[in-house]
Every structure is written in structure tokens, then in C-alpha cells.
C-alpha positions in Angstrom: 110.4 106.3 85.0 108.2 105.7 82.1 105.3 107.0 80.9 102.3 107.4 83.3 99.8 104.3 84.3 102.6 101.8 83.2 100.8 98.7 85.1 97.2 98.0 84.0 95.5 95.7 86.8 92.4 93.9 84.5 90.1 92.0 87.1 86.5 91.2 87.2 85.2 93.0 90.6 82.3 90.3 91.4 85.4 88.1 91.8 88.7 89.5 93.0 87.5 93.5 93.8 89.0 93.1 97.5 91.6 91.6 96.5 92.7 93.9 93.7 92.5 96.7 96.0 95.2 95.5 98.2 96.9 94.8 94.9 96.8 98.0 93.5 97.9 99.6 96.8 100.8 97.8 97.3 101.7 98.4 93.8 101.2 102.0 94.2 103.3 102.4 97.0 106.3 100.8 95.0 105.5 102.5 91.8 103.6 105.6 92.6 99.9 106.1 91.6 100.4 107.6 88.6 101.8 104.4 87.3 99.4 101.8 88.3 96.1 102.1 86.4 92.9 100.2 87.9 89.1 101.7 86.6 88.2 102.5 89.9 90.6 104.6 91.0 92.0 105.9 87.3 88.6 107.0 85.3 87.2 110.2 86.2 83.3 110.3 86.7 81.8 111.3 83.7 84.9 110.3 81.4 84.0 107.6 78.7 84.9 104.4 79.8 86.3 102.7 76.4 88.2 105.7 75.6 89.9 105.7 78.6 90.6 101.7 78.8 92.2 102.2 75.6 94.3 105.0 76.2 95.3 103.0 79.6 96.1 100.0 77.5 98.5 101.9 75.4 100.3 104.0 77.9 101.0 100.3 79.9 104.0 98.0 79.8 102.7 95.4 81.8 99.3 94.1 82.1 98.2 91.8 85.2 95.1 89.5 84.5 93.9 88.9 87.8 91.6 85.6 88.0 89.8 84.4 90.9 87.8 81.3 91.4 84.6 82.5 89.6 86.7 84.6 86.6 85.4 82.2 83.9 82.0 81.5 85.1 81.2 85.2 86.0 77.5 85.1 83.9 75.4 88.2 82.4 71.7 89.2 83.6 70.7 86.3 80.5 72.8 84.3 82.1 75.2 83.7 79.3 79.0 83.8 80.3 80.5 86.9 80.4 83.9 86.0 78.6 81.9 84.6 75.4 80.5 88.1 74.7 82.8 90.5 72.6 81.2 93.5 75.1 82.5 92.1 78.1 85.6 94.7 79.2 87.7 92.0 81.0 87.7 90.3 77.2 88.5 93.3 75.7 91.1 94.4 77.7 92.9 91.0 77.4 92.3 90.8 73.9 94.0 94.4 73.6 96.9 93.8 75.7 97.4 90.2 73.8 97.5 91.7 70.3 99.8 94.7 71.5 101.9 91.8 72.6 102.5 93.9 76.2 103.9 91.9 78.7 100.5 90.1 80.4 101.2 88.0 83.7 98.2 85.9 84.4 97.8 86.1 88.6 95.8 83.3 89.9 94.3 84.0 93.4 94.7 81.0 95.9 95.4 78.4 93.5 93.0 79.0 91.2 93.9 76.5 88.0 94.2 78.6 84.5 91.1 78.1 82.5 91.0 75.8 79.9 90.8 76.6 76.3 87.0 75.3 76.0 86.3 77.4 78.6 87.8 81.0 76.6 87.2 82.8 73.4 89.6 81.7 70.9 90.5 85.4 70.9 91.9 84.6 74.4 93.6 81.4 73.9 96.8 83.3 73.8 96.6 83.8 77.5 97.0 80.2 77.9 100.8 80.0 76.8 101.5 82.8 79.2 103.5 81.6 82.7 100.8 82.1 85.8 101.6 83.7 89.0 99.9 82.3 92.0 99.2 84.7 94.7 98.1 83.9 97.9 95.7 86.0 99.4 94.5 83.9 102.6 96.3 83.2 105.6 99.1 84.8 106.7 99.5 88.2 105.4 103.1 87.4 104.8 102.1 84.8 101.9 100.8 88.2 100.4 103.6 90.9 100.6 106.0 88.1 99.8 104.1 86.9 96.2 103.7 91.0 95.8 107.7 91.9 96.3 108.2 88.6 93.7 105.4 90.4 91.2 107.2 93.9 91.6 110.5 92.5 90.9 109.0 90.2 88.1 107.8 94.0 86.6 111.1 95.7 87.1 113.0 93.0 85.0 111.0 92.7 82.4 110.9 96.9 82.5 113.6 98.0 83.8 112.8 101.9 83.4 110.1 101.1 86.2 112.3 101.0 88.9 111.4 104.2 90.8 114.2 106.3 91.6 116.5 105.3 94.0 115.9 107.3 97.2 118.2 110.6 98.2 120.6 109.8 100.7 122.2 112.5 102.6 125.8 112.5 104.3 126.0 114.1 107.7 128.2 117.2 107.7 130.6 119.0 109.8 129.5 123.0 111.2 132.4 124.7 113.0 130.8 127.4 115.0 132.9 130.8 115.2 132.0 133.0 118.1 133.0 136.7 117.9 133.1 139.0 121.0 132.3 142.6 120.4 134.4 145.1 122.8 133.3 148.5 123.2 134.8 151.8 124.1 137.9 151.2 122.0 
């Protein structure tokens, strides 16, 4: 496998946070956690943020943009849109992964429609041309694991060197058992 933290999961947590969480774990139990970076679980407390983003966005191959119903309209404490400041990590991030042209899948939660270009940065538009994923989160569970397996086999074509390690398989064996009697006196 590839270098560590090979899947970046970008996601704005006051609109998919649950949702991502179940992401990242199924990822990580295809992929291992050492693969799979989200903030939460892949910045140590006390470690600087952008540095670590950064680094994160280099080590990756694939990038997910997750977007939820309220990812464009998320606002700041002015009340200003989040995705029109250049400060706001989600932009960065995307911005970053765009212009290292990594291989970025937009994943639209429960038919969320992709934004519109008004409604991004022009720094962003570049997300646009990119071919969604819809994942459905609601429902049955088994809308979930089934849009998950396609994702995880979406990430292993694209990188092939992904794929963990096939795992050990072991033959059973044949033991022939000698017994050896022990006379005395002779």
C-alpha cells in the first residue's frame, strides 16, 4: 500500500459530522486507519492545524468532498458565507486538492444537487466539472454499505496500490503421529 493517510475526507461538521463518521469508519475498516485521514481523528491536540492539513493533502491520492444540504450556506458569526472567505478550511482544502489535481470525488449526501457556480468561489469552480457521487445515508442501512463498497471500489481503480493486501490463506495439513514404546530390562 501507499503512503500513509492516502484518503482525505474534507466535510464541514455543522452539516455532515455524523455522517462522515460512519464514512470514515467504514473506510477504515477497508483501508486501515492509517490511510484514511479526517481532522478529528488524524490531528493530534496541540499540533498546528494548517500544517497538518497540508501535509495530509500531500500524502493523499484521493480526496472526498462531502456536501450536505447546508454545505454552501454554512454562514460565519457575521453571517457572511463561509465558502466566500479564503480562511474557511473546507475552501482551502478543496482549493489544494484541485490545484494538486488529486483525484477529488464530490459525495452528495441524500440527493443533495451540486452547487451552482454563483453559489462558489471561482477558485472552486473546478469542482463543478468533477462527476458526483450520491450517497444515501437515510433509510435502509443497506442504501449506505452499498454506495460505500461502490466508493471503495471507485478508490481502488483510480489507485490501484490501495488495495489492501489480499488476506493470508492457509492450507490444512496432514500430522502423522508416531508412537514409540519404551521396553525395559533388555
Amino acid at each position: 500500500m501507499t503512503s500513509k493517510e492516502s484518503i482525505f475526507i474534507s466535510y464541514r461538521r455543522s452539516d455532515s459530522q455524523d455522517v462522515v463518521g460512519r464514512i470514515d469508519d467504514y473506510l477504515t475498516d477497508h483501508f486501515g486507519r492509517e490511510h484514511v485521514f479526517l481532522d478529528r481523528n488524524s490531528i493530534d491536540y496541540g499540533a498546528a492545524f494548517p500544517d497538518r492539513l497540508k501535509q495530509a493533502m500531500q500524502d493523499c491520492k484521493v480526496v472526498l468532498v462531502v456536501i450536505g444540504s447546508i454545505w454552501v450556506s454554512v454562514k460565519d458569526a457575521q453571517g457572511r458565507q463561509r465558502l466566500a472567505s479564503s480562511g474557511d478550511w473546507v475552501r482551502q482544502e478543496v482549493e489544494l486538492a484541485l490545484n494538486q489535481g488529486l483525484y477529488v470525488i464530490p459525495v452528495l449526501l441524500d440527493n443533495t444537487t451540486m452547487p451552482s457556480p454563483s453559489e462558489l468561489p471561482a477558485s472552486l469552480h473546478k469542482l463543478l466539472e468533477r462527476n458526483a457521487f450520491n450517497l444515501i445515508t437515510r433509510g435502509h442501512t443497506e442504501y449506505f454499505k452499498t454506495g460505500m463498497r461502490q466508493i471503495i471500489q471507485l478508490i481502488e481503480e483510480r489507485v490501484p496500490d490501495l488495495r489492501p493486501a489480499p488476506p493470508m490463506t492457509f492450507h490444512p495439513f496432514e500430522v502423522e503421529v508416531v508412537t514409540l514404546q519404551i521396553q525395559a530390562g533388555l
